[in-house]
N, C-alpha and C positions, 0 to 999 in steps of 0.2 A: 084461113082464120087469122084474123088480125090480133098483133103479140103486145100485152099491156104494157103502159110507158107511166111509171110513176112520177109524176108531176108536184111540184106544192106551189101553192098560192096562199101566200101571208102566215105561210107556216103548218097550213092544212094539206094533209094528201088529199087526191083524190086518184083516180085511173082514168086513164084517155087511151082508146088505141093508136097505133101508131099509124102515119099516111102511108096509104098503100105504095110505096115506092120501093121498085127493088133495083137490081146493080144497073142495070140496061134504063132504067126511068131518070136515074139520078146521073148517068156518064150523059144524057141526052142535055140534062140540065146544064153541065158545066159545059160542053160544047155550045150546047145557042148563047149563056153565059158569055165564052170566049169571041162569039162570032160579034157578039156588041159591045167589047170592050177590047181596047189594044194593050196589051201586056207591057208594051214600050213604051207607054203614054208616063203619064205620073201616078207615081208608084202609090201615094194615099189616097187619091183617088180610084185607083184600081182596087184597093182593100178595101175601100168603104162601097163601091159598089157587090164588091165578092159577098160582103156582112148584108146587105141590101137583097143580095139574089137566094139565100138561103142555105151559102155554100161554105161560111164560116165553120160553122159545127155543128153538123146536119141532124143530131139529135137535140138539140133545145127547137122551142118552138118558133112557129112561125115568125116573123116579124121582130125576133132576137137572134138575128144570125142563122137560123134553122131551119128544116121542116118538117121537125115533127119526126125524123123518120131514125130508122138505127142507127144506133152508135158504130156498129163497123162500117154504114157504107160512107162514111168518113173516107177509107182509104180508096175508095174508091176516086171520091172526089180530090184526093192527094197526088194518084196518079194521073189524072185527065188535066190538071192546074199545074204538072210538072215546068218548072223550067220560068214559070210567073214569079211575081215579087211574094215574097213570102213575107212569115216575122221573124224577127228577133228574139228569137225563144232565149235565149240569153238574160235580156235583158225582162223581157216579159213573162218569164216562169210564174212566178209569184202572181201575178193578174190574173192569167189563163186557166192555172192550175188549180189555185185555191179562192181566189176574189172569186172566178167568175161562176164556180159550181155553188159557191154561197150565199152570192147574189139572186142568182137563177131559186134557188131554194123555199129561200126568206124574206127574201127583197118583194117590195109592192110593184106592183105594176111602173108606177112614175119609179123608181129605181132602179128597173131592170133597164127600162127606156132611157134613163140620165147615162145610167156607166157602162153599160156590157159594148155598145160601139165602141166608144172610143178607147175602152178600154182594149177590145180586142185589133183594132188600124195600129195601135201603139202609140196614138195620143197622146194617151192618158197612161204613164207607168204605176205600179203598185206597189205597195210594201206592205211588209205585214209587224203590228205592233202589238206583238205575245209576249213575249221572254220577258223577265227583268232581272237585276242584280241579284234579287232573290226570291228568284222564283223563275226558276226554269222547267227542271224537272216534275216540279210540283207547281205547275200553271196553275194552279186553282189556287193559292193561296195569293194571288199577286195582288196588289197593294196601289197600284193608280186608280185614282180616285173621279167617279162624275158624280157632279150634284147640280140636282134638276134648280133650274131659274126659270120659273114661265116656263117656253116653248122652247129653251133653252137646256145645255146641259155644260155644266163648267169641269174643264179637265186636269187635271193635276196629278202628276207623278214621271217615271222616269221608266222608257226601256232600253232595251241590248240589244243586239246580236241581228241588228236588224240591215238585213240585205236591201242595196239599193235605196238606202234613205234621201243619199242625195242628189236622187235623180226623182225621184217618185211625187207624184201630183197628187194622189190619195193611198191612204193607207185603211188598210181590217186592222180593228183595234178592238181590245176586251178590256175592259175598265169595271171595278168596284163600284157597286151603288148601293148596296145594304151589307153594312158591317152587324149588324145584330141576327146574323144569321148566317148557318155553315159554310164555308170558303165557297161550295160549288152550285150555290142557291142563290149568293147575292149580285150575280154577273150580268152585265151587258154587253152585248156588242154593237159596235159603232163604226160610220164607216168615216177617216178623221181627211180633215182638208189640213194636208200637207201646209199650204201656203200661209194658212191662220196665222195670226199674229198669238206669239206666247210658242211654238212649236222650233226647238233649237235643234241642229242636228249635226254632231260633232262628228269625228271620225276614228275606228277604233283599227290600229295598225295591228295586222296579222302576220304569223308567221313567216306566211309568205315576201313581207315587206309591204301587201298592196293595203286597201284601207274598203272594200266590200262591203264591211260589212261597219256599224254603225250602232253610239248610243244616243237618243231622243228623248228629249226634255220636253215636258209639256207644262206648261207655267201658265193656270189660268186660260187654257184653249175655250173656246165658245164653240160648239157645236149644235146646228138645231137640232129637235126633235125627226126633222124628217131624214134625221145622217143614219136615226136609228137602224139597226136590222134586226127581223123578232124583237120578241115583246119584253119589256121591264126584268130585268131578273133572269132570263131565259138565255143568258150570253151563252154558260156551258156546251148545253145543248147544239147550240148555232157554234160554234169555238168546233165541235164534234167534227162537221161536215165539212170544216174548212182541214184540222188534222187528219181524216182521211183521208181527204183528196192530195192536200201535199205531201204525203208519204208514196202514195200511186204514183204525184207526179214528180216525187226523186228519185225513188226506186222502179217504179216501171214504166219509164217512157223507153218507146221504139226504138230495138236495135236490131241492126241488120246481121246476120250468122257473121260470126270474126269481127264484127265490129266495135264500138267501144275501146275501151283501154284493153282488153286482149287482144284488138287487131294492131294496137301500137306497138306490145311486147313482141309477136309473132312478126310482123314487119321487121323490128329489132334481130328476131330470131333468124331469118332466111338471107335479110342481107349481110348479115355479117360473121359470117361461119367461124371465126377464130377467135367469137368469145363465147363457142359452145361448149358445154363438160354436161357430160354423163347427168348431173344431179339437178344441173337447171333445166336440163330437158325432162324430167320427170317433172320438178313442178311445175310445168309451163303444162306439161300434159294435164295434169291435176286439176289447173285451174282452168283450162281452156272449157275441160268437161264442165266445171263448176257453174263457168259463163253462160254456155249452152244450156243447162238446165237455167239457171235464171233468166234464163231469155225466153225461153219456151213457158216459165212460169208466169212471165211479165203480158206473155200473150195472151193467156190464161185469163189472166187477172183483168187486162182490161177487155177482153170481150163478156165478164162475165158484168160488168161494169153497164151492158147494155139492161141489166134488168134493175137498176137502179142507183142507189147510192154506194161508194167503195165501203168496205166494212174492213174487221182488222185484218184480214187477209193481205193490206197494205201494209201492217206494221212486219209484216213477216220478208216482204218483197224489199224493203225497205231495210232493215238488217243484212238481209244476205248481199244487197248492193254495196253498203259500205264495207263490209267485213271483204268481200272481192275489189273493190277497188284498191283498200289499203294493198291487200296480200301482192295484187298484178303491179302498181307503182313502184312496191318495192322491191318482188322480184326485176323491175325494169331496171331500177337503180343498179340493182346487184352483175343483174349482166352485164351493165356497160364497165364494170369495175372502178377506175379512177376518174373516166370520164363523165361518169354519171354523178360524182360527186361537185362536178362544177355547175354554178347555180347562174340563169342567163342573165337576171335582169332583177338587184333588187332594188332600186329606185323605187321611194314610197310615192303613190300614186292611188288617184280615185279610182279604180276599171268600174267598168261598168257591168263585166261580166264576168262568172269564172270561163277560164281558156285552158282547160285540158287538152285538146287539141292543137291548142297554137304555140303551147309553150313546151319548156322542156322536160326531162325526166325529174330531175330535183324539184319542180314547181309541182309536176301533180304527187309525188309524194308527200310531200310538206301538205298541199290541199285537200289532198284525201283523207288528214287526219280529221279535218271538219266534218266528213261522212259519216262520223258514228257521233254525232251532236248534233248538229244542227238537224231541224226537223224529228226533233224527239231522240232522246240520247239511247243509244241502242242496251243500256238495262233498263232502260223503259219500256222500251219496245220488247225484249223479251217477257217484261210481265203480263202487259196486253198482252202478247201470244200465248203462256201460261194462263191467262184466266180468261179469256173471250173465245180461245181456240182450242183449245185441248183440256179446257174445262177445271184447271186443278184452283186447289182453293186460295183465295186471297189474301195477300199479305195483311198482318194485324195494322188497323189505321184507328188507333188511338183518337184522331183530331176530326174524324168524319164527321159528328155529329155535333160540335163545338161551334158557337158562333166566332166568327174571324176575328173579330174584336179581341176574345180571348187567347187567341191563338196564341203562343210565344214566338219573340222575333229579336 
């Protein structure tokens, strides 16, 4: 019996079964895949044939990278393309994670076909323009402005906190279009061309020294109508599917047992025996356990992922990722005692990625404080888990039914 695959087209479900394909149909694929393409050749040329063969992300549909078929035999196809050119998840998070399940959702046909290639070869880089000066935690009340001209839409306002601005070719954008009605009624979403003239993108120095992350001006942008995504007013809604998704893909993307920032502490731990005591072995034990459960819940989470859209079972994965990364950074610091206190490299610089990995104990300390912020600040995230999961009642919101206009600011 073939297992339903929720699909939307222009914002409508429908149900489609899924292609009959199972592990042995789909390793056959990435093998004759391999047999007509050299892995040593050039490297975008080989990703755009991979997007071409169905082998990108084998549950969106055909002719988007996909075929149609489950979301887990993905890993299937992960291990048979071992050792190929891959991407730049680094740099490409934001595209992958959030553009591209939003695109897929609500995007027209001519929009799925314009960006999800190039977006996923890494052509084309993403960013996402949510957050503002005021209006972070309360994303619904924010304040940049589009007003319709013709077939046009004109853009006006200011955001934050926005990763990879100055790399990025197009950005997801929520922008204001009816102020005479409740902050979470009068929204659009729009997808913005970076390159437009009126689009300024400064650089906002972080703790760390690096500059990541970014604020963006928008002065008079011209966007057509066809940048739209979903319909007039309906931003919220669309703003939803993209928040979901990038909570799944901060908090539960793939880790290997020991892996992560607890295979760095532990590595820490075994080679260097004469900075152990009795009481860091106890939290290293603590949290090792802690890892493991979020790991096995991350697994959870994204095969449950095969039957549809993430729901807030994300904001929960998502929490417990920052709250363990802080604790293991700075158990690392603490281990190395003075030495952990030396900081490698603070030279203000554009990166292009965060490098937990590449860099030293003091860097992902300092950057794992961004973990309980960005991508929804984690007392946010416990009240979605309070009131979408566990049911309890809603905080009093005075301003729910107020049009924006009125709002005070």
């Amino acid at each position: 019996m073939s297992r339903p695959r929720l699909t939307r087209v222009d914002g409508d479900r429908r149900r489609e079964p899924f292609v009959a394909l199972d592990e042995k149909a789909v390793r056959e694929r990435a093998a004759a895949f391999l047999a007509g393409h050299d892995p040593a050749g050039d490297r975008l040329e080989f990703l755009r044939a991979r997007f071409d063969a169905g082998l990108a992300w084998v549950h969106f549909p055909e002719g988007l990278g996909g075929l149609g078929a489950a979301r887990e035999l993905q890993n299937v196809v992960e291990r048979e393309l071992e050792g190929t050119p891959q991407l730049d998840l680094g740099v490409q998070t934001i595209g992958l994670g959030m553009a591209a399940p939003t695109i897929l959702t609500f995007g027209t046909d001519e929009q799925r076909a314009r960006f999800l290639r190039p977006l996923w070869t890494g052509e084309e880089i993403w960013c996402q323009l949510f957050s503002e000066p005021g209006a972070g935690s309360d994303l619904a009340t924010l304040g940049t402005r589009a007003v319709r001209d013709g077939d046009e839409w004109v853009v006006d306002g200011q955001k934050v906190w926005t990763s990879g601005a100055h790399h990025a070719r197009w950005a997801i954008l929520v922008a204001r279009t009816d102020v005479d009605v409740p902050k979470h009624r009068g929204l659009t979403y729009f997808v913005c061309d970076m390159h437009a003239p009126g689009v300024e993108v400064r650089p906002l120095r972080q703790i760390t020294g690096e500059a990541e992350f970014n604020e963006v001006f928008l002065t008079g942008v011209r966007l057509g109508d066809d940048l739209r995504l979903g319909e007039v007013g309906d931003g919220w809604r669309v703003a939803q599917t993209t928040l979901m998704n990038e909570r799944v893909a901060i908090g539960g993307a793939p880790v290997r047992r020991g892996g992560g920032m607890v295979g760095l502490v532990t590595e820490t731990w075994r080679s260097r025996p004469e900075l152990r005591t009795h009481d860091l072995h106890q939290r290293l034990l603590r949290l090792w356990v802690e890892a493991e459960v979020t790991r096995l819940a991350g697994t959870r989470l994204r095969e449950q992922l095969s039957a549809g859209q993430p729901g807030p079972e994300g904001s929960g994965m998502k929490l417990a990722f920052a709250d363990l990364n802080q604790a293991l950074s700075g158990l690392d610091v603490e281990l190395r005692g003075e030495e952990g206190l030396v900081y490698d490299d603070w030279t203000f610089r554009r990166s292009d990625t965060v490098d937990f990995f590449g860099r030293g104990p003091g860097y992902r300390y300092l950057r794992a404080k961004g973990n309980s912020i960005e991508g929804g600040t984690s007392e946010i995230l416990r009240n979605i888990i309070a009131e979408r999961v566990l049911g309890l009642p809603s905080e009093p919101r005075v301003d729910k039914d107020v049009p924006w206009k009125d709002l005070p600011r």
